[in-house]
DSSP file (Angstrom, degrees, kcal/mol; ACC not computed):
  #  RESIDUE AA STRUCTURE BP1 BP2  ACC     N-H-->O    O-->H-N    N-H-->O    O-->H-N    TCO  KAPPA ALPHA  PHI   PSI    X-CA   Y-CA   Z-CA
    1    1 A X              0   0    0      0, 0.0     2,-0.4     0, 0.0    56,-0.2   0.000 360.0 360.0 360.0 133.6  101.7  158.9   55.1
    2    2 A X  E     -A   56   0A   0     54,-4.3    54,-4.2    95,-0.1     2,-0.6  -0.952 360.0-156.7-137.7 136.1  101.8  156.2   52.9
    3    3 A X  E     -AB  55  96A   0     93,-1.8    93,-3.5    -2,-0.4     2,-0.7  -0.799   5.2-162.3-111.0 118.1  101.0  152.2   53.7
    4    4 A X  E     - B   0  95A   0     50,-0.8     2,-0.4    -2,-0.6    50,-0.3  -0.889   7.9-170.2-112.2 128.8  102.4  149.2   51.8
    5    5 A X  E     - B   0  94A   0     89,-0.8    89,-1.8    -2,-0.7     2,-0.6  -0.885   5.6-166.2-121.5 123.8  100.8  145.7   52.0
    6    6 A X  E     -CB  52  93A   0     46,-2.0    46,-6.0    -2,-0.4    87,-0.2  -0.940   8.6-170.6-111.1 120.8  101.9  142.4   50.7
    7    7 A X  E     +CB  51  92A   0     85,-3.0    85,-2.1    -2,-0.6     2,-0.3  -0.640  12.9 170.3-102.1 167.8  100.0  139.4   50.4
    8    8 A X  E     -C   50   0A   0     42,-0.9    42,-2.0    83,-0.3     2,-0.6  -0.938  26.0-126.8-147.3 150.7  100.5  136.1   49.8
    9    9 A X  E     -C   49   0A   0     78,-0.4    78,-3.1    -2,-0.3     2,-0.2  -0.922  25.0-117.3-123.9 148.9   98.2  133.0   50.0
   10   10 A X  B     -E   86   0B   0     38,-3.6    76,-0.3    -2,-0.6     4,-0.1  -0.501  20.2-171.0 -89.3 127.2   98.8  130.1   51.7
   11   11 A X        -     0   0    0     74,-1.4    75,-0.2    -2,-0.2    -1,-0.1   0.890  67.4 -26.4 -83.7 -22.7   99.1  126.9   50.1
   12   12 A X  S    S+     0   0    0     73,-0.7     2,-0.5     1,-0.3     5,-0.1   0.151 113.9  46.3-130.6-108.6   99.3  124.1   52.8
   13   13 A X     >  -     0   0    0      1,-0.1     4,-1.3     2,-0.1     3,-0.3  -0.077  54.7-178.9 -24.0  77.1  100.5  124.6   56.3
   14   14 A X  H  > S+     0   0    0     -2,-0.5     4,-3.4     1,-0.2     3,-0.2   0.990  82.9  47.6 -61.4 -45.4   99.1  127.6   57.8
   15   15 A X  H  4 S+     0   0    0      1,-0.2    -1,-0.2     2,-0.2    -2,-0.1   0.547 108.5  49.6 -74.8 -15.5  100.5  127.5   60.8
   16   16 A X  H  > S+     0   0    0     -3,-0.3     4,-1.9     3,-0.1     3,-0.4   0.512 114.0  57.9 -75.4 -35.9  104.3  126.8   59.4
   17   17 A X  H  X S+     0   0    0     -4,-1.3     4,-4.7    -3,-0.2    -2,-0.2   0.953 106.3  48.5 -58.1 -54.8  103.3  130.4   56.6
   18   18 A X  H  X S+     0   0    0     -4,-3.4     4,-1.1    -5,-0.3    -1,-0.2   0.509 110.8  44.2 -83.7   8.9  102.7  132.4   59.3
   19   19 A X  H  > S+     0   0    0     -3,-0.4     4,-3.8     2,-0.2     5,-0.3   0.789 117.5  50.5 -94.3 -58.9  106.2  131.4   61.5
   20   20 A X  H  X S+     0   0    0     -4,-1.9     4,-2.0     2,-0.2    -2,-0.2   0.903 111.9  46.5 -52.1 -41.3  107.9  131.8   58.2
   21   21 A X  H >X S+     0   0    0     -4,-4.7     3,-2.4     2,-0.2     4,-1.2   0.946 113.9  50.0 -62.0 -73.9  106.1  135.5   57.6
   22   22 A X  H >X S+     0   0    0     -4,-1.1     4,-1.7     1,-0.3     3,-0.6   0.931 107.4  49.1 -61.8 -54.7  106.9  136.5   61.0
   23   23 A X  H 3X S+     0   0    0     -4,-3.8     4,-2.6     1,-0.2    -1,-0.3   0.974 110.6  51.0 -47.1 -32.4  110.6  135.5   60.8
   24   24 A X  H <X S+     0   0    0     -3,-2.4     4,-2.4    -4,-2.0     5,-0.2   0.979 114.3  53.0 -72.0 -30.7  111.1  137.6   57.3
   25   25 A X  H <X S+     0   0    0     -4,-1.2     4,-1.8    -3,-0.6    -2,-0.2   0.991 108.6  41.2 -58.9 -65.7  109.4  140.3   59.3
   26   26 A X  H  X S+     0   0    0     -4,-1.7     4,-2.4     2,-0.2     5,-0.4   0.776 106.9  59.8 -59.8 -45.8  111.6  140.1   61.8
   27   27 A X  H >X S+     0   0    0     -4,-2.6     4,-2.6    -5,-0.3     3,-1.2   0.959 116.4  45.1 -54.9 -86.9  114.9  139.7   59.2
   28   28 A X  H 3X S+     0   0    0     -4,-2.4     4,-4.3     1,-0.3     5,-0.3   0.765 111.2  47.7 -33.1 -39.7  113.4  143.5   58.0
   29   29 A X  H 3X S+     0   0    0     -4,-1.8     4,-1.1     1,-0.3    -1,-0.3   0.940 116.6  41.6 -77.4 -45.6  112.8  145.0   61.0
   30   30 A X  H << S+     0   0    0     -4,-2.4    -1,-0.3    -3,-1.2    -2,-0.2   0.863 129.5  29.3 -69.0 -39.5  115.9  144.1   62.3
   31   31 A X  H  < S+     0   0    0     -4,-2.6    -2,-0.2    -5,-0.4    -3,-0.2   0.886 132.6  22.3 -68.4 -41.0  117.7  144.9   59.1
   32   32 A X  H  < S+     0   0    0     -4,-4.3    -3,-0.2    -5,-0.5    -2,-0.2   0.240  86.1 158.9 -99.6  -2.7  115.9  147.3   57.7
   33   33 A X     <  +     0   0    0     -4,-1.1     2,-0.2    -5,-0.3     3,-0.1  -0.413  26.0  91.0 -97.5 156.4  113.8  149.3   59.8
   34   34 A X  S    S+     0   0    0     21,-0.1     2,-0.2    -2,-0.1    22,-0.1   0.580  88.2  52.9 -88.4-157.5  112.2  151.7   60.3
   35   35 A X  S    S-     0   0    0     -2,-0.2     2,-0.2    20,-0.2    21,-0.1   0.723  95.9-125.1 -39.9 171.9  109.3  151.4   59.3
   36   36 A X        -     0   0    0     -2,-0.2     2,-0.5    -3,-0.1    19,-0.1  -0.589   9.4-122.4 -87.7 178.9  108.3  148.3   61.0
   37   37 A X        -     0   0    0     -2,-0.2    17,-0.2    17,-0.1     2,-0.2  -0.860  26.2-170.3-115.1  79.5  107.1  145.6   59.7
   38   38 A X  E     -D   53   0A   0     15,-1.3    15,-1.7    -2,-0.5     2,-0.5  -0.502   8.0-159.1 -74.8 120.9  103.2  143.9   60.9
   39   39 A X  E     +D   52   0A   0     13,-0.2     2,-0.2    -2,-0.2    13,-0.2  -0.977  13.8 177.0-118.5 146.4  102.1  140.8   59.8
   40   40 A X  E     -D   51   0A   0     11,-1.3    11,-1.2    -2,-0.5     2,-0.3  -0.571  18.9-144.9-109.4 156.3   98.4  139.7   59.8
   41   41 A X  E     -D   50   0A   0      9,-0.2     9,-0.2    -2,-0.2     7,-0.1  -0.998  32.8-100.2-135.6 155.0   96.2  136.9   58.9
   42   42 A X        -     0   0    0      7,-2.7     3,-0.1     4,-0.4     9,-0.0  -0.246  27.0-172.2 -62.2 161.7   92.4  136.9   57.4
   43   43 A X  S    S+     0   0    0      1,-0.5     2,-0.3     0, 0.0    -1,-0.2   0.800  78.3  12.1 -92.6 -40.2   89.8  136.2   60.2
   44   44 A X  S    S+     0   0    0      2,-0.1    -1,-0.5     3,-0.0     2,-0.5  -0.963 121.1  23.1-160.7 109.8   87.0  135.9   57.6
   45   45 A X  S    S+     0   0    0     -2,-0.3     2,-1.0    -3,-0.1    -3,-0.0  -0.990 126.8  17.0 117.7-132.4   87.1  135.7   53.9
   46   46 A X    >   +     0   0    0     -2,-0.5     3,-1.4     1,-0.1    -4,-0.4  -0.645  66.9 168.6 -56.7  54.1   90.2  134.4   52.8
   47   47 A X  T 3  S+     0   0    0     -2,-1.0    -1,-0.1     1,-0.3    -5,-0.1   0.540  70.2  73.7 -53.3 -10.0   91.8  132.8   55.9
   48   48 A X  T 3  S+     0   0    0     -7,-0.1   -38,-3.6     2,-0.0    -1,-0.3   0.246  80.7  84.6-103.3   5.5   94.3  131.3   53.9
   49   49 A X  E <   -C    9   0A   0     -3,-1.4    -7,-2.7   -40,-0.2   -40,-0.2  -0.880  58.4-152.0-138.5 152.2   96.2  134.3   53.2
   50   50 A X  E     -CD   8  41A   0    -42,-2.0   -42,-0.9    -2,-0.3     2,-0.3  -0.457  12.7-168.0 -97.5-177.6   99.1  136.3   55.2
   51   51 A X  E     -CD   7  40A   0    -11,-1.2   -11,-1.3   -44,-0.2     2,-0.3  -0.915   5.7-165.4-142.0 130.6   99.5  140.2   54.7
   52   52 A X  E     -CD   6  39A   0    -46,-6.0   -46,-2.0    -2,-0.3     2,-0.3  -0.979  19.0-172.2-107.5 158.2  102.8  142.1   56.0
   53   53 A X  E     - D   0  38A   0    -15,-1.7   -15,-1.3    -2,-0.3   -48,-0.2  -0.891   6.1-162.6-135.6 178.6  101.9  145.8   56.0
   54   54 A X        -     0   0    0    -50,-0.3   -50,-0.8    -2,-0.3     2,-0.6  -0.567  15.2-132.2-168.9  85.7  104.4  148.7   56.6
   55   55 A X  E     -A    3   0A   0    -52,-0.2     2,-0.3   -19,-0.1   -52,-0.2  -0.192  26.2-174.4 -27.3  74.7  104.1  153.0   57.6
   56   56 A X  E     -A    2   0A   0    -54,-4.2   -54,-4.3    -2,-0.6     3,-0.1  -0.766  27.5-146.3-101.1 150.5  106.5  155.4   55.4
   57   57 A X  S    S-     0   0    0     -2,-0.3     2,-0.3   -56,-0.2    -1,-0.1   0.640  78.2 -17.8 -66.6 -40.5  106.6  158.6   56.2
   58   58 A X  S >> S-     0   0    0    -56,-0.1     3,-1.2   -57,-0.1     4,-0.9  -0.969  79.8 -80.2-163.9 156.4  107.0  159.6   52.4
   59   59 A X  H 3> S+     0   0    0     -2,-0.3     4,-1.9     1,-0.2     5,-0.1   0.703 125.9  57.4 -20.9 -46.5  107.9  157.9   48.9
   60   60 A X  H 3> S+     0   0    0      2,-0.2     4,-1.4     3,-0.2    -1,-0.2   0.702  91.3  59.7 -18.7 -70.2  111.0  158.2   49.6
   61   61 A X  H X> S+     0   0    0     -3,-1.2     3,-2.6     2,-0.2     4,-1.4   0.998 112.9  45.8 -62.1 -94.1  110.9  156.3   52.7
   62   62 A X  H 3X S+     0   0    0     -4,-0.9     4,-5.6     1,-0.3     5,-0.5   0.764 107.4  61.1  -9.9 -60.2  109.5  153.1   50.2
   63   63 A X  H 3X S+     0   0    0     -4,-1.9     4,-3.1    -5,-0.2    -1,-0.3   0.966 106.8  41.5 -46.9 -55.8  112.0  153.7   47.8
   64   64 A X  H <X S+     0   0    0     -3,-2.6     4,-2.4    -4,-1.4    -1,-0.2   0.959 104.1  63.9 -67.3 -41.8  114.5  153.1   50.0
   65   65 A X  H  X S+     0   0    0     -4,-1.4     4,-2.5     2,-0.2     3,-0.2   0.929 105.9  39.7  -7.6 -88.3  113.3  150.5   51.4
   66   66 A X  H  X S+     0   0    0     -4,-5.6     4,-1.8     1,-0.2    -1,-0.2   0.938 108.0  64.5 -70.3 -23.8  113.2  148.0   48.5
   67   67 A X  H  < S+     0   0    0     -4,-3.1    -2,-0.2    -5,-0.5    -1,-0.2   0.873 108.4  43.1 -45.2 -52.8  116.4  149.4   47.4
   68   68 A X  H >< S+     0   0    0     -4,-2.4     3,-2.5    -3,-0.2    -1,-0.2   0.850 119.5  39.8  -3.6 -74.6  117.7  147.9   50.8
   69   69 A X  H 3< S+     0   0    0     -4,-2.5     3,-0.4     1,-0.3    -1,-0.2   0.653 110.4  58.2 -82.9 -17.7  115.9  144.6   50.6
   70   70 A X  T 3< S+     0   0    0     -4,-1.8    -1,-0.3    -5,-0.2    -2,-0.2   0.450 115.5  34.6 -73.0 -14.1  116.4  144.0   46.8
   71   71 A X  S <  S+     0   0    0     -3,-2.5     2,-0.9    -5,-0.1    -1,-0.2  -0.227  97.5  98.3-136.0  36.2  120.3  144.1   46.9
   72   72 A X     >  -     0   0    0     -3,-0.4     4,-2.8     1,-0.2     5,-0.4  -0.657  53.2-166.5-127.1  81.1  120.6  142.3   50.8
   73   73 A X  H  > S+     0   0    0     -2,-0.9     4,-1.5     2,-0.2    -1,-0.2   0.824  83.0  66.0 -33.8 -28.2  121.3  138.6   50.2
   74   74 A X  H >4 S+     0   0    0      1,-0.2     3,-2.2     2,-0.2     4,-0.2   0.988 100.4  55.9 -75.3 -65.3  120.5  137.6   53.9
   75   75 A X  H 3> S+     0   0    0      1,-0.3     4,-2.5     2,-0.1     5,-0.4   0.845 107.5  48.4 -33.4 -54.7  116.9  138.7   52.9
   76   76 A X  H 3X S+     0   0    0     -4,-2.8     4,-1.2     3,-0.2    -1,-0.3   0.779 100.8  62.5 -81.4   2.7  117.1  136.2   50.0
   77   77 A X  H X< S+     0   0    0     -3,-2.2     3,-2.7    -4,-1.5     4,-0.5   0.749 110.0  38.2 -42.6-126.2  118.3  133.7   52.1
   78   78 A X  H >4 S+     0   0    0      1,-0.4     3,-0.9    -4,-0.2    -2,-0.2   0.112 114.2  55.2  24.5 -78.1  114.9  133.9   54.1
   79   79 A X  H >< S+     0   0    0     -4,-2.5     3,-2.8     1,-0.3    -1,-0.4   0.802 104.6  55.4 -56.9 -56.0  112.7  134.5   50.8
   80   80 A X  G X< S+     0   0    0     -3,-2.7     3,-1.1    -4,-1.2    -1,-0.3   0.804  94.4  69.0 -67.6 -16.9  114.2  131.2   49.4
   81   81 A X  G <  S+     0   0    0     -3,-0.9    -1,-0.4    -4,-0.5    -2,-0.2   0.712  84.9  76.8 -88.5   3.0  113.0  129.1   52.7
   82   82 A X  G X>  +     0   0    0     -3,-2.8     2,-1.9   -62,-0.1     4,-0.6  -0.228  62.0 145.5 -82.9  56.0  109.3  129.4   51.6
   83   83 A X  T <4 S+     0   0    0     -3,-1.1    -3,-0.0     1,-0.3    -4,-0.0  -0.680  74.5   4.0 -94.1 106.3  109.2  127.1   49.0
   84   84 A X  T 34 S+     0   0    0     -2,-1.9    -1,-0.3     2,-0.1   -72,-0.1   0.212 105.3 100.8 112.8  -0.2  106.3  125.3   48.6
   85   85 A X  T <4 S+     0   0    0     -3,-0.6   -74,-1.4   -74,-0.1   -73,-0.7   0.737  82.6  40.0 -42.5 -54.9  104.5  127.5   51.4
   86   86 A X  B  < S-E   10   0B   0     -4,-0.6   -76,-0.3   -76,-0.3    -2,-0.1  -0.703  87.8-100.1 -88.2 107.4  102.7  129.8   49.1
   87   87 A X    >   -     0   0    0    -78,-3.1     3,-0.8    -2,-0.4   -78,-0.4  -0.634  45.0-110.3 -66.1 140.3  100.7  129.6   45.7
   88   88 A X  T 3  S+     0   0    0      1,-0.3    -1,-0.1     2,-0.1   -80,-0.0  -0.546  92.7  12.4 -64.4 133.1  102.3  130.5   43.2
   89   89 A X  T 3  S+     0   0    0     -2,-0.3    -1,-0.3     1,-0.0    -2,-0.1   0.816  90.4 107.2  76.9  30.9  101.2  134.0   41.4
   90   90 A X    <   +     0   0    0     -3,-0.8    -2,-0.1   -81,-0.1   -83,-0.1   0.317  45.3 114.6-122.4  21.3   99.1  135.0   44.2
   91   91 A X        -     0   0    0    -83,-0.1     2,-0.4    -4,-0.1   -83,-0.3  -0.222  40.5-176.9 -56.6 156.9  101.6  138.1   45.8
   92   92 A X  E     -B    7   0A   0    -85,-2.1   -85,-3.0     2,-0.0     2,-0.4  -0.868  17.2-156.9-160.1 139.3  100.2  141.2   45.6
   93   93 A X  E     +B    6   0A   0     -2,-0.4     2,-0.3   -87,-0.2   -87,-0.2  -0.789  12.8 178.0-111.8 144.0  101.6  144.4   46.5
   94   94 A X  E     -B    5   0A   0    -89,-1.8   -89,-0.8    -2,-0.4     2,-0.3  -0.964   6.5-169.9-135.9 159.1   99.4  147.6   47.3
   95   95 A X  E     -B    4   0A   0     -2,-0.3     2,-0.4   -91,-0.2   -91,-0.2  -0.932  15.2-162.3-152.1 139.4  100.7  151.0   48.4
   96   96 A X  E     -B    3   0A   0    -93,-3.5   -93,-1.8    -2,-0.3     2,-0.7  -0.902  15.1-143.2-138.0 138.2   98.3  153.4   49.6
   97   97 A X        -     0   0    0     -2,-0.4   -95,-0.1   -95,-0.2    -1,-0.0  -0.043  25.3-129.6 -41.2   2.6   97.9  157.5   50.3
   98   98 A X              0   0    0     -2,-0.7    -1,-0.0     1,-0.1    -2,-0.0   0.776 360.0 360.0 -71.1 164.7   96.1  158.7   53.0
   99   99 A X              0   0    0      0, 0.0    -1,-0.1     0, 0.0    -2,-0.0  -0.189 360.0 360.0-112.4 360.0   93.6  161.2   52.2
């Protein structure tokens, strides 16, 4: 099983990030799924920042994924409507094993 997480941190509006995260979730999962798609926000720490995370079955699974979402204009439709949402430079992608 393998889990991928994207973050972003938010620069102004939380509550306007986190409509915009859930709709691009919602664009994958309906486009793209499975896996599905989660999104979270900190409680504690870093409140300022969204995460979406996402369950493959295998490498594979990932792989395909962003092949999908990398070549699907309607998805960069979506991406394009957070502008000014965000800081700039602060994504981060993780993908992790379990063990």
């Amino acid at each position: 099983m393998y889990r991928f997480v994207r973050s972003l941190k938010v620069k102004g509006n939380l509550p306007e990030a986190v409509r915009w995260a859930k709709g691009i979730a919602d664009y994958v999962n309906t486009h793209h799924s499975p896996p599905k798609v989660h999104v979270y926000t900190g409680l504690f720490g870093d409140v300022n920042t969204i995460f979406w995370e996402a369950e493959h079955k295998d490498l594979a699974s990932v792989e395909g994924v962003f092949a999908k979402i990398t070549s699907d204009q309607g998805y960069r439709a979506v991406v394009s409507k957070a502008n000014g949402l965000f800081i700039e430079g602060s994504l981060h992608d993780s993908l992790m094993g379990s063990v």
